[in-house]
N, C-alpha and C positions, 0 to 999 in steps of 0.2 A: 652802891653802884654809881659812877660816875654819867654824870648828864653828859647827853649828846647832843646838839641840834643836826642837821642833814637835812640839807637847801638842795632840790633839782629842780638845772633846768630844761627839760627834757625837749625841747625845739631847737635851743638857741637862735641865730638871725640870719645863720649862714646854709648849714646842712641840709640837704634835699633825700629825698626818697633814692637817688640815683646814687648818693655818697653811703646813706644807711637806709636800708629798707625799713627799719624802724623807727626811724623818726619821724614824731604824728603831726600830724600837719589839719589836721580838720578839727576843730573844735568838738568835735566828738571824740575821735583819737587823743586830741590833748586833756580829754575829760576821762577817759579809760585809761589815760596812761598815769593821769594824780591820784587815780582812785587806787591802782596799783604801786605806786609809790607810796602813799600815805599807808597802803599795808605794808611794805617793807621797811616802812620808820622811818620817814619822808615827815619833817615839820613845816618844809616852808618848799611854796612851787613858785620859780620863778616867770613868770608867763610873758610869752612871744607869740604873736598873732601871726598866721599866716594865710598868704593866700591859695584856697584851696584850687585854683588852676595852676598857675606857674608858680610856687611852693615859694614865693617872693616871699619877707616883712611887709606887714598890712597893716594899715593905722585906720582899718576899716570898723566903725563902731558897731556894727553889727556882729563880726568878727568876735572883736573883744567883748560884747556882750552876751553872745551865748555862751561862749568859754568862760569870762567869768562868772556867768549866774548857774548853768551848770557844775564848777566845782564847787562854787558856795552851797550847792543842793547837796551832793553826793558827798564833798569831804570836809574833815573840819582843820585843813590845810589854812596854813596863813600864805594870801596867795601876795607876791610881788609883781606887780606891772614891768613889764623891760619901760625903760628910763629913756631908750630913743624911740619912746610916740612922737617926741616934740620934732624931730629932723623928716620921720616919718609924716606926720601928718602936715608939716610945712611952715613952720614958724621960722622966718629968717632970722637968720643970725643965731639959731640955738643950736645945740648938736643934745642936748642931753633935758630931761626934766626928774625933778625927784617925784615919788611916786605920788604922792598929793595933788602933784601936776597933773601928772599923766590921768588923774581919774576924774581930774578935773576938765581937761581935755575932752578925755572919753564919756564923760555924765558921769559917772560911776560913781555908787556909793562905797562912805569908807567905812570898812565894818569893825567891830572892838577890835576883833583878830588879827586883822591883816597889817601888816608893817607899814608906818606911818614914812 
């Protein structure tokens, strides 16, 4: 059988409840919805914080902290940070960081799994 990998990412930075009614937006949602990805053969979740009133990008570390310590509990997904925490969270002059950054940013530890 030929190897597959299958990368979602099930927020993106744009989409609101209004465009898809299923797009999760609460870190709980985002954590039901990799748990359900990783059963349909989901290897890698790309992760976008949102905020849970105006469905805005959040570079809020609480945010990203229950969402990512909730999938690391639940799945054994390799999870990706979105790469603009850095324009988000307000470092002038950057628009992007690689994910090393971004966890570095956020505190966040980096686990064997998760893509460097």
């Amino acid at each position: 059988m030929e190897k597959l990998i299958i990368t979602v990412a099930p927020t993106g930075s744009v989409p609101k409840k209004q465009n898809n009614p299923h797009v999760p937006i609460t870190p709980k949602e985002i954590i039901e919805t990799g748990v359900r990805c990783e059963a349909a053969g989901a290897s890698i979740l790309h992760i976008h914080a949102r905020n849970p009133v105006d469905e805005s990008p959040s570079p809020e570390y609480a945010i990203f902290e229950e969402t990512y310590l909730g999938l690391e509990e639940k799945t054994n997904l390799i999870l990706r940070i979105s790469n603009r925490i850095v324009k988000l969270a307000g470092e002038v002059g950057r628009e992007v960081a690689t994910p090393d950054e971004a966890r570095r940013i956020l505190h966040l530890p980096l686990k064997k799994k998760d893509m460097p």
